[in-house]
ROVEX-472456 format. One record per residue: residue number from 1; residue in one letter; x, y, z of N, C-alpha, C in turn. Coordinates in Angstrom, 1 decimal, decimal comma. Layout:
PT   pos   code      n_u      n_v      n_w     ca_u     ca_v     ca_w      c_u      c_v      c_w
PT   NUM      A        X        Y        Z        X        Y        Z        X        Y        Z
...
***
This chain:
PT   pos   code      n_u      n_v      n_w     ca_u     ca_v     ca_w      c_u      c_v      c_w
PT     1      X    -23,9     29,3     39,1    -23,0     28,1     39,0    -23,5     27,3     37,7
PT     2      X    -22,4     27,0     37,3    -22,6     26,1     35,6    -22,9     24,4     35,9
PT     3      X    -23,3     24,1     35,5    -23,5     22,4     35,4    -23,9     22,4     34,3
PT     4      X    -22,9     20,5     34,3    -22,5     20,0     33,2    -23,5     19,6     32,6
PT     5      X    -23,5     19,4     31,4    -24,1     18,8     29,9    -24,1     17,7     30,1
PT     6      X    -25,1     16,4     30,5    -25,3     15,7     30,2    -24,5     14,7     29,2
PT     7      X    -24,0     14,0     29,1    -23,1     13,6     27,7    -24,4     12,6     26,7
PT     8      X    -24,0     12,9     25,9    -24,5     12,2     24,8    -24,6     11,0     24,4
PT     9      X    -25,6      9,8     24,4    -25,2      8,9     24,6    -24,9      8,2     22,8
PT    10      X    -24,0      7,1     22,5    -23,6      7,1     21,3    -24,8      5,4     21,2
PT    11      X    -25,1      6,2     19,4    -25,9      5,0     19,2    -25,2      4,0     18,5
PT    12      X    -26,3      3,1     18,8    -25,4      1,8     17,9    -25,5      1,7     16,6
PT    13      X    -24,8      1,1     15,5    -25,1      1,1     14,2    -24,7     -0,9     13,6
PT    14      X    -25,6     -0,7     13,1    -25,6     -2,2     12,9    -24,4     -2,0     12,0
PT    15      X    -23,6     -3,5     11,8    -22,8     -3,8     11,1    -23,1     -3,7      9,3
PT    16      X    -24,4     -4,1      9,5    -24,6     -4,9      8,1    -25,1     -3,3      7,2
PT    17      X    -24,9     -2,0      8,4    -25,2     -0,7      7,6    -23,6     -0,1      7,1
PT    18      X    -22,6     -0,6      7,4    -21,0     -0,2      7,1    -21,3      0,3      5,9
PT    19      X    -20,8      1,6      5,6    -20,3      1,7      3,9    -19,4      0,7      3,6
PT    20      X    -19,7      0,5      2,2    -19,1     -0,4      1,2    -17,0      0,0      1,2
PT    21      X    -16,5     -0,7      1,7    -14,8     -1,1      1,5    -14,7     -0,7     -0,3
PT    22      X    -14,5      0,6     -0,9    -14,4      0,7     -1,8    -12,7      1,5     -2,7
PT    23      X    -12,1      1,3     -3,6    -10,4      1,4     -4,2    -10,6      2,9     -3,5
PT    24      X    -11,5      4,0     -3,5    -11,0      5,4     -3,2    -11,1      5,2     -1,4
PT    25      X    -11,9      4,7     -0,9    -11,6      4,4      0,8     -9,9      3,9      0,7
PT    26      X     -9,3      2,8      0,4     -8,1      2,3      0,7     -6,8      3,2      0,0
PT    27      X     -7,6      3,9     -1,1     -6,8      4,7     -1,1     -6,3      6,2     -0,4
PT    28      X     -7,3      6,5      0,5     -7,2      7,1      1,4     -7,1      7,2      2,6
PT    29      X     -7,0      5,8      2,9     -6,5      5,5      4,1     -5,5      5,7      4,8
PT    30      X     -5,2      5,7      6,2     -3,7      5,6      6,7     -3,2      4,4      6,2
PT    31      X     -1,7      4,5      6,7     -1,4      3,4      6,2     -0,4      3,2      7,8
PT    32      X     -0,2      1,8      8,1      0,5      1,2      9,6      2,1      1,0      9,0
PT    33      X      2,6      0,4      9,4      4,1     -0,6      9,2      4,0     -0,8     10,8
PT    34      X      3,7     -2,1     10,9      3,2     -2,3     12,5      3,1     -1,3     13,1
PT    35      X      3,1     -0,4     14,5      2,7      0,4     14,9      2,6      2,0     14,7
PT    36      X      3,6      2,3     13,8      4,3      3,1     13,1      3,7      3,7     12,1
PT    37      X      2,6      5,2     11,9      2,1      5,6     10,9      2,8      6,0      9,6
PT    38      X      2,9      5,2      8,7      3,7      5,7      7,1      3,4      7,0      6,5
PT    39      X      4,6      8,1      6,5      3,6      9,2      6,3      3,3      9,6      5,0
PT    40      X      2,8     10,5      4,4      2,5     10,5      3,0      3,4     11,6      2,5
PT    41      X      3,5     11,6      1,3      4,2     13,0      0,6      5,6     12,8      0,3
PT    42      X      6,2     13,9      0,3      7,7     13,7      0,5      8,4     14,0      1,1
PT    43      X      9,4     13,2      1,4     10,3     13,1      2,1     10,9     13,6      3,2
PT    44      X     11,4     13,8      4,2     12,4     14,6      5,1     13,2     14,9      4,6
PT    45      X     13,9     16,0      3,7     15,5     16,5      3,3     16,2     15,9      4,5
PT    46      X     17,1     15,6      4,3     18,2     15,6      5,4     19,6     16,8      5,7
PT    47      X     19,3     17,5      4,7     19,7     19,1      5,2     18,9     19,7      4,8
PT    48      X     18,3     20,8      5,7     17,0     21,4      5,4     17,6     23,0      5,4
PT    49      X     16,6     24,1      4,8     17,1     25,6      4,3     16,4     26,1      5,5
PT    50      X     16,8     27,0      6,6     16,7     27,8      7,0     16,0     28,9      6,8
PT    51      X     14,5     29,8      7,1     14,1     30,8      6,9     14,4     31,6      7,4
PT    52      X     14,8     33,1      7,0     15,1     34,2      6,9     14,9     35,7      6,7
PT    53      X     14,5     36,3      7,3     14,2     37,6      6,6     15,4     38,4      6,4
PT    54      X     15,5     39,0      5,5     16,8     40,0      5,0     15,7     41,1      3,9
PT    55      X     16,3     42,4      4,3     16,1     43,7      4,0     16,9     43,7      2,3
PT    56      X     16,3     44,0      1,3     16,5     44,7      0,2     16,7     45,5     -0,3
PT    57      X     17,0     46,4     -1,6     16,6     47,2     -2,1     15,5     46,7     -3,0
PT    58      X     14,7     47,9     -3,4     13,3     47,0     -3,5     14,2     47,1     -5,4
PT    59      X     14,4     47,8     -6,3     15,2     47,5     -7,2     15,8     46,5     -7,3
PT    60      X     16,4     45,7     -6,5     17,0     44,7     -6,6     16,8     43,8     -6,4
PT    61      X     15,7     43,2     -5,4     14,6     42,3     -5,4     13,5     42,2     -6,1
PT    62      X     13,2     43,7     -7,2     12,9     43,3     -8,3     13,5     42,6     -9,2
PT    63      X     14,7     42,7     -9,5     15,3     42,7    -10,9     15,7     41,1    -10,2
PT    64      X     16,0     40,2     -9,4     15,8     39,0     -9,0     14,5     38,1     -9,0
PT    65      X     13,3     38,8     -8,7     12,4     38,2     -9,2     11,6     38,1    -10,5
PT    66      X     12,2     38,8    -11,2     12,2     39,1    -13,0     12,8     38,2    -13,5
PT    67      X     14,2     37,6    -12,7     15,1     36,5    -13,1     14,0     35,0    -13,3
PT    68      X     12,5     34,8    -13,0     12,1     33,7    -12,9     11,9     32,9    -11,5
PT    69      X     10,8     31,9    -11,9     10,9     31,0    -10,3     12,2     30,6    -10,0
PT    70      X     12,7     30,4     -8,9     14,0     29,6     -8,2     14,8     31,4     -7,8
PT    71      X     14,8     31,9     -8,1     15,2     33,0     -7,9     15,6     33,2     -6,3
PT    72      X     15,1     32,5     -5,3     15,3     32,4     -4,0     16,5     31,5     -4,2
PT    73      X     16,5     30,2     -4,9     17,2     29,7     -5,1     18,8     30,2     -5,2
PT    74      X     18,9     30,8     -6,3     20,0     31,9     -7,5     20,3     32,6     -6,4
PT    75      X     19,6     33,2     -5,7     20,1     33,7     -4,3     21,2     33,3     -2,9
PT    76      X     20,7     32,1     -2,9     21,5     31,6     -2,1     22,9     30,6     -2,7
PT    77      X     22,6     30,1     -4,1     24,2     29,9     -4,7     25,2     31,0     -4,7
PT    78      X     24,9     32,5     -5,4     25,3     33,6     -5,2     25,9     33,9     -4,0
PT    79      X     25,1     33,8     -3,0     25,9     33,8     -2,2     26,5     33,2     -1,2
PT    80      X     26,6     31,9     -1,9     27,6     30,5     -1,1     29,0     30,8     -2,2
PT    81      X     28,6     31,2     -3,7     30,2     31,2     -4,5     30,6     32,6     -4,1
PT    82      X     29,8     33,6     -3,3     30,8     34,9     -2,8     31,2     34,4     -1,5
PT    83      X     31,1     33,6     -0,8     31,8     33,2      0,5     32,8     32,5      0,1
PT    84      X     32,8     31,8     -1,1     34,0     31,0     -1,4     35,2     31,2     -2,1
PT    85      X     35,2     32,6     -2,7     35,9     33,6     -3,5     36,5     34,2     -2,2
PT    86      X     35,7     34,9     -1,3     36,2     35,4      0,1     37,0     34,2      1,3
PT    87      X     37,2     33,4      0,5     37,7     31,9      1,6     36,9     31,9      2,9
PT    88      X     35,6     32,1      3,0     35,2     31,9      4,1     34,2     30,5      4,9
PT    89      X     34,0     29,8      2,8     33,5     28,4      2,9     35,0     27,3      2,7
***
């Protein structure tokens, strides 16, 4: 039979040992808006892209990734202006 671990008891730390309130602490800090944590970074899109896996020819997934970064991009314009040629947007 297992028995528990004792818990740990937590020491006290005097006040007057606090690290120093220094610009890279506050800059790192969370930040409130009354109860509400402000999040950092950016943004929520408000239409967001969908991931996908789709099959290639590996030729042609070359010659798209040769096109440069955004290329994933170029991908999916391509084929939003062939749906709209086909009337299906």
């Amino acid at each position: 039979m297992t028995a528990k671990k004792p818990s740990t008891t937590t020491t006290w730390t005097d006040p007057d040992d606090a690290p120093e309130l220094t610009e890279a602490f506050f800059k790192n800090a969370d930040q409130y808006v009354g109860a509400q944590l402000k999040t950092r970074g950016r943004p929520k899109a408000s239409v967001t892209k969908e991931p996908v896996k789709i099959r290639l020819d590996a030729d042609v997934l070359a010659a798209l990734r040769a096109s440069g970064e955004g290329w994933q991009t170029r991908i999916n314009d391509t084929l939003r202006a062939s749906l709209k040629l086909a009337g299906r947007v």
